[in-house]
MARMI-684837 format. One record per residue (C-alpha): residue in three letters; x, y, z; residue number from 1. Coordinates in nm, 4 decimals, decimal comma, always signed. Each point is the difference from the previous one (the first is absolute). Layout:
BEGIN
ALA  X  Y  Z  NUM
...
***
This chain:
BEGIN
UNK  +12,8891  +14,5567  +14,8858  1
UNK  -0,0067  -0,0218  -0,3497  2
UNK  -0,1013  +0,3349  -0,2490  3
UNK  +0,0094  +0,1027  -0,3025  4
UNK  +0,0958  +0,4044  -0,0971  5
UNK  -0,2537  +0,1378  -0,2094  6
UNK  +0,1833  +0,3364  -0,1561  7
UNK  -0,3715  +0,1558  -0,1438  8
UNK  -0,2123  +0,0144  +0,3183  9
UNK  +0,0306  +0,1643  +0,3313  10
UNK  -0,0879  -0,2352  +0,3603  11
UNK  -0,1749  +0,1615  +0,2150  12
UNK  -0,0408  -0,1720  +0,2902  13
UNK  -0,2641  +0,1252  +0,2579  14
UNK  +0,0202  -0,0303  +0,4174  15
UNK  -0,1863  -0,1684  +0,1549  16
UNK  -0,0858  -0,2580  -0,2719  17
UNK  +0,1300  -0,2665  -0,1674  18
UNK  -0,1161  +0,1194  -0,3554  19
UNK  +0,2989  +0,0896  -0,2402  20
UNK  -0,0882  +0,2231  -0,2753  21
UNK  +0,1431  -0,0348  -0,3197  22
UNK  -0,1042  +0,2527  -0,2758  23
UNK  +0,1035  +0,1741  -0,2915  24
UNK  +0,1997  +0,3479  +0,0195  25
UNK  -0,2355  +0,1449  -0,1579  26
UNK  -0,3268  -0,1002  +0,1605  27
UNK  -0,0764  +0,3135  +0,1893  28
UNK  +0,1206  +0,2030  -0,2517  29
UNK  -0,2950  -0,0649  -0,2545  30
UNK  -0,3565  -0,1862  -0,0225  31
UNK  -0,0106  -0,3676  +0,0125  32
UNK  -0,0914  -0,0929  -0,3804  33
UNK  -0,2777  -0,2288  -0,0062  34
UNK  +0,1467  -0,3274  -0,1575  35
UNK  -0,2835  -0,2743  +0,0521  36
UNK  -0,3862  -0,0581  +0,0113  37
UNK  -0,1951  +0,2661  +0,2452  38
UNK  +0,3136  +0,2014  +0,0334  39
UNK  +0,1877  -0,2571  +0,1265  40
UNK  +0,2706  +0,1048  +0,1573  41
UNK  -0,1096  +0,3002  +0,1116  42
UNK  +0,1694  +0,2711  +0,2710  43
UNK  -0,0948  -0,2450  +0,2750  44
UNK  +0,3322  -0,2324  +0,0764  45
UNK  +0,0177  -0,3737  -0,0799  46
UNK  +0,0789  -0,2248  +0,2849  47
UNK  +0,1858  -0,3342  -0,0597  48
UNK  -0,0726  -0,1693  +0,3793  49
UNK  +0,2943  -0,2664  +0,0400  50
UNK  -0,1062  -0,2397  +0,3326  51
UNK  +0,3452  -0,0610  +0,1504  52
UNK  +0,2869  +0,2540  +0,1447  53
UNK  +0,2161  +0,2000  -0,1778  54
UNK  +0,3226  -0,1426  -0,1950  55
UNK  -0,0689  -0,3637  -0,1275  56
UNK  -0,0785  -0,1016  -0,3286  57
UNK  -0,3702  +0,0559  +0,0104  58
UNK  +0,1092  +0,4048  +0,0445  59
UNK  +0,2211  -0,0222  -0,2427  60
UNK  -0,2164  -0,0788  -0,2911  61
UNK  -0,2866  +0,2967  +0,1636  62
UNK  +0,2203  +0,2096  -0,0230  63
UNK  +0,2052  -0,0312  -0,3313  64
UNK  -0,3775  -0,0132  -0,1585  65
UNK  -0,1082  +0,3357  +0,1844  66
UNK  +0,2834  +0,1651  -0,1248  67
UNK  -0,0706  -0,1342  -0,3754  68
UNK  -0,3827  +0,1449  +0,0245  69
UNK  +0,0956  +0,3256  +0,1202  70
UNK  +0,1850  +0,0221  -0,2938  71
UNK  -0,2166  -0,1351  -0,2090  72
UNK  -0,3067  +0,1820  +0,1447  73
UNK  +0,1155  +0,3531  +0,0899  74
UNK  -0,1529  -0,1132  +0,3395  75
UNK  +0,0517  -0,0817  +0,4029  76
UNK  +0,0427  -0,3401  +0,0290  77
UNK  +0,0733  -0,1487  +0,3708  78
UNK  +0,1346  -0,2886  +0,1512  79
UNK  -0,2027  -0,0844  +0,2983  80
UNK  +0,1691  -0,2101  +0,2689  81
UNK  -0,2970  -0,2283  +0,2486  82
UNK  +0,1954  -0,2814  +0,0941  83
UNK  -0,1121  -0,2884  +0,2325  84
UNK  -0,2061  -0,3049  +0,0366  85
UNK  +0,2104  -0,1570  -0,2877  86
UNK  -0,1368  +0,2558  -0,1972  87
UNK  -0,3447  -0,0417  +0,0859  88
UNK  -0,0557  +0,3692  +0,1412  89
UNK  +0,1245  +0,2007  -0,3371  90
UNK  -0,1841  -0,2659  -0,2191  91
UNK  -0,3505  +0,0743  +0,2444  92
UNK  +0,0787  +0,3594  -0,0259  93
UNK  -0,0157  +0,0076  -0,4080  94
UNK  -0,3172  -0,2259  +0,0043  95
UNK  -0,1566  +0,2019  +0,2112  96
UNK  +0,1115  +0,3139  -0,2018  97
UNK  -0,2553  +0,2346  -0,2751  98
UNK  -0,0001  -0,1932  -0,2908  99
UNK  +0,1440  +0,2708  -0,2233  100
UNK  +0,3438  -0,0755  -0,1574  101
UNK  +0,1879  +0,2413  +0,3084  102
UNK  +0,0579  -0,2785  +0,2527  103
UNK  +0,2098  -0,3083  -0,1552  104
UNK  +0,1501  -0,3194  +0,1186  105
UNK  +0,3305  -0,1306  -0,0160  106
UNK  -0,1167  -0,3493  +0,0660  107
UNK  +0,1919  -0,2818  +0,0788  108
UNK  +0,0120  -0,3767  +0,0135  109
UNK  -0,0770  -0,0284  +0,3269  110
UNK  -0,2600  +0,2604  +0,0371  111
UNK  -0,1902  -0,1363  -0,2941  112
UNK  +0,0465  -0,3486  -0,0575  113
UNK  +0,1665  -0,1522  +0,3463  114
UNK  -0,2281  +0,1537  +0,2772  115
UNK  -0,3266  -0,0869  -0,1237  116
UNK  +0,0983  -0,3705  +0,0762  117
UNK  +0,2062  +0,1036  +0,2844  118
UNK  -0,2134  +0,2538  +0,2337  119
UNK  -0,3372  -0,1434  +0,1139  120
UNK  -0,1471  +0,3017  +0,0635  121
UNK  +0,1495  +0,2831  -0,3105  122
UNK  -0,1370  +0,3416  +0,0118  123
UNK  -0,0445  -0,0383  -0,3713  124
UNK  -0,0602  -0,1859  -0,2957  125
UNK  +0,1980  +0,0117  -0,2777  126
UNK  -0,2347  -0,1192  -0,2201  127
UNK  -0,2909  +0,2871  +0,0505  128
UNK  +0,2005  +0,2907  +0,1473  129
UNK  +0,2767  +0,0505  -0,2906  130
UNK  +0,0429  +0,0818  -0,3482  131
UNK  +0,2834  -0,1543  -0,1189  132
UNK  +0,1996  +0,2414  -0,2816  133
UNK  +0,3354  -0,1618  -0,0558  134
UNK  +0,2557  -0,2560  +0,1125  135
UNK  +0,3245  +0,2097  +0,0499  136
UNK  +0,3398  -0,2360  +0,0342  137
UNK  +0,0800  -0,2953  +0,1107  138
UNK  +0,3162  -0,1349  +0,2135  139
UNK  +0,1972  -0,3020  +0,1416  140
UNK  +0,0569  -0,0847  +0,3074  141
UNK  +0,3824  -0,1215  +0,0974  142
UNK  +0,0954  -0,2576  +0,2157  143
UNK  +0,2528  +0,1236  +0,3111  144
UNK  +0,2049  -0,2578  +0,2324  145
UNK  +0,2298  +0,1604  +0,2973  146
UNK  +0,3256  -0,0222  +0,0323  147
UNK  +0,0196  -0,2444  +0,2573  148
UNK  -0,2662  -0,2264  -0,1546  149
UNK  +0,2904  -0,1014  -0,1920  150
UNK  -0,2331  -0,0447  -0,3348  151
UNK  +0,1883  +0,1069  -0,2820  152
UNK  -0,2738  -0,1068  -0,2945  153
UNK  -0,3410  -0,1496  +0,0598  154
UNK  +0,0514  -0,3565  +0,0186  155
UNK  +0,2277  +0,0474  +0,2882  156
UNK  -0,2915  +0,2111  +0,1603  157
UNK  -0,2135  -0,2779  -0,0484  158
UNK  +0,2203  -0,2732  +0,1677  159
UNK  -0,0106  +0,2364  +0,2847  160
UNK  -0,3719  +0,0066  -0,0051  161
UNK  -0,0552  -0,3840  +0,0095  162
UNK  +0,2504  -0,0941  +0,2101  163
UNK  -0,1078  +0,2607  +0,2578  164
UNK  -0,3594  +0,0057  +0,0334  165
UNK  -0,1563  +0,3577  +0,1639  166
UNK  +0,3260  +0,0574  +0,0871  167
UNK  +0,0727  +0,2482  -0,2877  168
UNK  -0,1531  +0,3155  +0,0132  169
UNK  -0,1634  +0,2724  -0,2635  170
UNK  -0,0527  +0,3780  +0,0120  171
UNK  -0,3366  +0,1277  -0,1419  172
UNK  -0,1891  +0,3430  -0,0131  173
UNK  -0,2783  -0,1590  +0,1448  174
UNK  -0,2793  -0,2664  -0,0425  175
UNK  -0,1139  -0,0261  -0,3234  176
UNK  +0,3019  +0,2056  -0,2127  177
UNK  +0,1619  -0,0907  -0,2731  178
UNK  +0,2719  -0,1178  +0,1924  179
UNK  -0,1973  -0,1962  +0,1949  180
UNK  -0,2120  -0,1952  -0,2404  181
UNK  +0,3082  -0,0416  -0,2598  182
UNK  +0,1924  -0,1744  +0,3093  183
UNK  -0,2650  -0,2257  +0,0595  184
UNK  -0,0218  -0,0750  -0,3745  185
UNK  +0,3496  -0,0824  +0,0024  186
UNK  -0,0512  -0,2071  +0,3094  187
UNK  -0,3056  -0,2110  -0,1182  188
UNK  +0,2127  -0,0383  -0,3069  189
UNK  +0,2863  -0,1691  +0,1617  190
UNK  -0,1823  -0,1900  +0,3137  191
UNK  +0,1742  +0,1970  +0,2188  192
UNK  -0,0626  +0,2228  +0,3688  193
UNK  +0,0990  +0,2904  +0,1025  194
UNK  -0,0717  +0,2868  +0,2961  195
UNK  -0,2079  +0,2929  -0,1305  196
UNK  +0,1536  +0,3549  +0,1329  197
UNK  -0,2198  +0,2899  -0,0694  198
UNK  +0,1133  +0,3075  +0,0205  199
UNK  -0,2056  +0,3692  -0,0663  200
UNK  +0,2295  +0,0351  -0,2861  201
UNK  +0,2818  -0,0995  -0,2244  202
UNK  +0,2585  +0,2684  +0,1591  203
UNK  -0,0559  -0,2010  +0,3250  204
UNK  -0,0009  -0,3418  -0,0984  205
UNK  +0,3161  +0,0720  -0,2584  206
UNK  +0,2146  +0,1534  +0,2625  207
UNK  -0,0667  -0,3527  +0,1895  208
UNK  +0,1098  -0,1759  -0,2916  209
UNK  +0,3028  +0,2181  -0,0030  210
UNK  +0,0889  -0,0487  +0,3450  211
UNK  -0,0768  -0,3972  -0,0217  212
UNK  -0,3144  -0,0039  +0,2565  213
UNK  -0,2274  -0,1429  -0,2992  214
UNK  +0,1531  -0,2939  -0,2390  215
UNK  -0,1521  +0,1415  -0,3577  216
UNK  -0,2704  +0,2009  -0,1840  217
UNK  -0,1478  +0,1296  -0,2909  218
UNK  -0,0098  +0,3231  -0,0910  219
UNK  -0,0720  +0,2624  -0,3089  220
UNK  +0,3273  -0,0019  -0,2575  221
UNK  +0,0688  +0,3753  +0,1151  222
UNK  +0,0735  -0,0856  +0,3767  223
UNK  +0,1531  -0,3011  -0,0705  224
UNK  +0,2303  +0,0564  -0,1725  225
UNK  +0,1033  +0,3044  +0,1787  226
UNK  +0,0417  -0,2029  +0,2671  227
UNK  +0,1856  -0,3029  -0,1851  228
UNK  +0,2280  +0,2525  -0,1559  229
UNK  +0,1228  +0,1393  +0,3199  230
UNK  +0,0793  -0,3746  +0,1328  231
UNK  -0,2315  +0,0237  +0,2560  232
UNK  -0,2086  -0,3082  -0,1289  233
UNK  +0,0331  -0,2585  -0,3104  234
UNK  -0,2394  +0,0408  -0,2666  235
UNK  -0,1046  -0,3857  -0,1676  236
UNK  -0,2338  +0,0786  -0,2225  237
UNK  -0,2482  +0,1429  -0,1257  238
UNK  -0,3809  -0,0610  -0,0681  239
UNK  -0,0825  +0,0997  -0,3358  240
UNK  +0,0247  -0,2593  -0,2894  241
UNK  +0,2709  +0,2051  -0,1691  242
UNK  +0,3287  +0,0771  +0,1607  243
UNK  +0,0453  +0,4349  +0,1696  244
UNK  +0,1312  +0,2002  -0,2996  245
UNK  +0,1802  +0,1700  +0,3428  246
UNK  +0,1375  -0,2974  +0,0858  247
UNK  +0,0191  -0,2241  -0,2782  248
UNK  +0,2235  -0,2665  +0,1716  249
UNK  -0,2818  -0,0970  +0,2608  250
UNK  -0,1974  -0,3052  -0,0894  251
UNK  -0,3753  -0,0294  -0,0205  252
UNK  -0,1533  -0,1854  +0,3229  253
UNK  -0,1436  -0,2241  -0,3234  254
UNK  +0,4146  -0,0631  -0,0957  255
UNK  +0,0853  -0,1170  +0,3409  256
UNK  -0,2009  -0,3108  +0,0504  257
UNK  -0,3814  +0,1123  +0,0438  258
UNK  -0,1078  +0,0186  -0,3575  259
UNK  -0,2711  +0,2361  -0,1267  260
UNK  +0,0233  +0,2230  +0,3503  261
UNK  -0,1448  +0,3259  -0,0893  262
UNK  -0,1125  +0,2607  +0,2354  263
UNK  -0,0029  +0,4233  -0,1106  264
UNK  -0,1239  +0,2565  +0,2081  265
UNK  -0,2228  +0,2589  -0,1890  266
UNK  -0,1865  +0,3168  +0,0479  267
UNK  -0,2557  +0,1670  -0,1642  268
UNK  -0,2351  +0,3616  -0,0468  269
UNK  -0,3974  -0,0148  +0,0642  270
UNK  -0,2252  +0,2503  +0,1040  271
UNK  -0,3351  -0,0569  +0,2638  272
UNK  -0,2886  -0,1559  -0,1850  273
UNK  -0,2285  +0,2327  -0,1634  274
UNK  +0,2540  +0,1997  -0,1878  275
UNK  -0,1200  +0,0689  -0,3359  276
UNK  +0,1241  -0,2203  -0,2476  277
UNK  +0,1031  +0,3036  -0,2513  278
UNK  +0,2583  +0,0895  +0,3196  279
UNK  +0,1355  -0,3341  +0,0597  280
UNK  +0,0418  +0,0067  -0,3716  281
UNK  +0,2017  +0,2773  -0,0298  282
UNK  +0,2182  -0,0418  +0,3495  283
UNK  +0,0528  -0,4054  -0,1764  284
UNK  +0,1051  +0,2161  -0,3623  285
UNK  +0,2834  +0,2212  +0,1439  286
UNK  +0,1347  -0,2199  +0,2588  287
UNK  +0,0059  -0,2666  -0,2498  288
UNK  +0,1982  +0,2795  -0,2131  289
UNK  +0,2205  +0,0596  +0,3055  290
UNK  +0,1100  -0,3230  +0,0333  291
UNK  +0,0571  -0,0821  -0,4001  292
UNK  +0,2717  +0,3083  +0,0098  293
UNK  +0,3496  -0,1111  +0,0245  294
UNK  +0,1089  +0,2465  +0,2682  295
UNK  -0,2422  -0,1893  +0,2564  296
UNK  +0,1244  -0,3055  -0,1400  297
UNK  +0,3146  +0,0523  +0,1147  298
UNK  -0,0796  +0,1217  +0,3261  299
UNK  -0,1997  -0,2930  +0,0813  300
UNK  +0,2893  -0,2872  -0,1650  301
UNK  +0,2509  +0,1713  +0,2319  302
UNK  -0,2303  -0,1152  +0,3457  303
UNK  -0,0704  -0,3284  -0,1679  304
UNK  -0,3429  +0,0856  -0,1131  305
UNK  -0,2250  -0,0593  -0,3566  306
UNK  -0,1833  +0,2061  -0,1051  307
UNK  -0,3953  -0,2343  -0,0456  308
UNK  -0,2387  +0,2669  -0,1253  309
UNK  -0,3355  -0,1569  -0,0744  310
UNK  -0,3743  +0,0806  -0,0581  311
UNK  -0,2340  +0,0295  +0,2823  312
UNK  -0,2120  -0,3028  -0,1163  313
UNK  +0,3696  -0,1868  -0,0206  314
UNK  +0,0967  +0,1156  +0,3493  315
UNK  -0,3315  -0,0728  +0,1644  316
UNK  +0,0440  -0,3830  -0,1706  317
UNK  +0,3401  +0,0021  +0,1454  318
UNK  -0,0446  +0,1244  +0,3999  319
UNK  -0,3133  -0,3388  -0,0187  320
UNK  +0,2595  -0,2233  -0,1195  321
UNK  +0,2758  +0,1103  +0,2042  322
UNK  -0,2602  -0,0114  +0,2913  323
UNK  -0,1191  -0,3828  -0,0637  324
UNK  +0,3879  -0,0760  +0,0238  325
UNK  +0,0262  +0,1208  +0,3177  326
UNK  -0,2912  -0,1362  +0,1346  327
UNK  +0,1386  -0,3910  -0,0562  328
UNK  +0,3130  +0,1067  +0,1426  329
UNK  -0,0911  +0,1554  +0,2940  330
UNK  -0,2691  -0,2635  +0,0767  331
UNK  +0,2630  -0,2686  -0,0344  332
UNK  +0,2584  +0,1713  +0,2812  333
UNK  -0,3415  +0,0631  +0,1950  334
UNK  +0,0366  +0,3642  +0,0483  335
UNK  -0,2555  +0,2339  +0,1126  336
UNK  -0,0519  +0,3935  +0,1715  337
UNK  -0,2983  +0,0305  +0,2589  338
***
C-alpha cells in the first residue's frame, strides 16, 4: 500500500467503518468559518466517496485532496471507502446522495465513461445524476512482461503474441478496467490474441505476474514499477505519448512499433445532480487552487500523476467524449454485462 504522511492533520480512523477521517488540528478546537455560498462548508463534515478498496491509486488522490481541504477549509473532510461492482456501488451511492456540496465523488474512468457502454442494466446515469466539478489528474498505464515470458522490450512481446495465438496470457482488475480495455487496444492494434485473466484486483493479478502464472499486464506507473524495480517483472513501456519522468529510459508504446498508442487513466470530483451551482463553483475554485500549488504537484509527479484541473462545463465535455471512445471500442471486442 502506497501513502503519503501528512504532518498538519490527525487520522482518525473509526471501527466499524471504512471511513478515514482526515481533518485539521484544530477543527474541534474552534467554529468552522464559513468560506463559500450558504455557509458552505459549514460544521457538518465533507465526504469525498471513492468506489474501490483502500490503497490504489484512486485512494491515493481522495485522500491527498481531503487532507489539502481540511487545511484549506478549517473543516472535516473524509475519505469514504464503497468499493465494488467496478465501482458502480460508491458511484450509485453519491447519485443517490442530498444534492448539497457534503457528499462528493472521486469518479473514475470506468465508473463514468466505461460502464455506461459496458453494464446493460447501470443503477445510474451519468448524464442526469451528477454534477461534474473538476477533472483531477491523469496517469499512464505501463506495460509488464514476466520473467519467463522472456520479453525483454515490446517487439519481442509481440513476436510472442503472433506466433502463439491465445496461448499468452494477461492479468486484469476486471472486465472493463483500464487494464483491460488498454490490452485490447494494444491487441486490436497489432492483430494479435491473447487469454483475458481477471482478477478482483491488481495485488492479485500482479503477484501472478510475479510468480509467472500470467504472461503480461498493464498496470498504474506506481505498482509497476514497484514491481519492475524489485525484478519481479520487466517493465516495456509505457502508455503515455511522453516518456515516465520516473523512468525516463522506458520507451513510449508509440516508440516501439505501434505509433500514436495512447491510453491514460484519469479521475475526477462531481457532486449528485441538483447541487447548487454557487457550491460546485466554489468546491471547482479551491480544488482547482489545490492542485495549481507546487507542494501537490510534487506529490502527484512522484506516483506518476498530472495534475488536469478543468471547469465543470470542460469536464462534463470531456467524460461524453471519453464515453463515445469507449463505446466503439467495446462494441468492436463485443463486450457486454447482463
Amino acid at each position: 500500500m502506497i501513502s503519503f504522511k501528512f504532518s498538519s492533520v490527525r487520522t482518525l480512523i473509526s471501527l466499524g467503518t471504512s471511513a478515514v477521517v482526515l481533518c485539521a488540528t484544530n477543527v474541534f478546537a474552534q467554529p468552522v468559518a464559513s468560506l463559500g455560498p450558504n455557509g458552505y462548508p459549514n460544521a457538518a463534515r465533507v465526504s469525498i466517496v471513492v468506489p474501490f478498496a483502500p490503497g490504489g491509486a484512486t485512494d491515493i488522490i481522495a485522500r491527498l485532496l481531503a487532507d489539502e481541504l481540511s487545511k484549506k477549509w478549517g473543516a472535516a473532510v473524509i475519505v469514504e471507502n464503497k468499493a465494488g461492482a467496478g465501482g458502480g456501488i460508491g458511484t450509485e451511492f453519491v447519485a443517490r446522495a442530498k444534492a448539497d456540496g457534503y457528499t462528493l465523488l472521486l469518479g473514475t474512468q470506468t465508473a463514468l465513461s466505461v460502464n455506461p457502454n459496458l453494464i446493460k442494466k447501470l443503477s445510474y446515469n451519468v448524464d442526469k445524476d451528477f454534477a461534474p466539478i473538476t477533472q483531477l489528474a491523469d496517469t499512464p498505464l505501463v506495460l509488464l512482461a514476466s520473467n519467463k515470458s522472456g520479453a525483454k522490450n515490446v517487439q519481442e512481446l509481440i513476436g510472442i503474441i503472433k506466433s502463439k495465438p491465445d496461448a499468452v496470457s494477461y492479468g486484469t482488475s476486471g472486465m472493463g478496467t483500464s487494464q483491460h480495455l488498454t490490452t485490447l487496444m494494444m491487441l486490436n492494434r497489432i492483430n494479435g490474441k491473447a487469454v483475458h485473466v481477471p482478477y478482483k484486483g491488481s495485488s492479485q493479478s500482479l503477484a501472478d505476474l510475479a510468480g509467472n502464472q500470467i504472461d503480461m499486464q498493464f498496470d498504474n506507473a506506481a505498482t509497476a514499477f514497484a514491481i519492475s524495480n524489485n525484478g519481479q517483472a520487466k517493465a516495456l513501456a509505457v502508455t503515455s505519448q511522453t516518456r515516465s519522468k520516473l523512468r525516463p529510459e522506458l520507451p513510449t508504446l508509440s516508440e516501439s512499433g505501434i505509433p500514436g498508442f495512447e491510453a491514460l487513466t484519469w479521475l475526477g470530483l462531481l457532486a449528485p445532480a441538483g447541487t447548487p451551482s454557487n457550491v460546485v463553483s466554489f468546491i471547482n475554485k479551491e480544488v482547482v487552487s489545490v492542485l495549481d500549488s507546487p507542494n501537490v504537484k510534487q506529490k502527484l509527479a512522484a506516483q506518476e500523476f498530472s495534475p488536469k484541473p478543468t471547469s465543470p462545463e470542460a469536464f462534463r465535455k470531456f467524460i461524453q467524449d471519453e464515453t463515445q471512445k469507449f463505446a466503439e471500442l467495446i462494441k468492436t471486442n463485443g463486450l457486454t454485462i447482463d
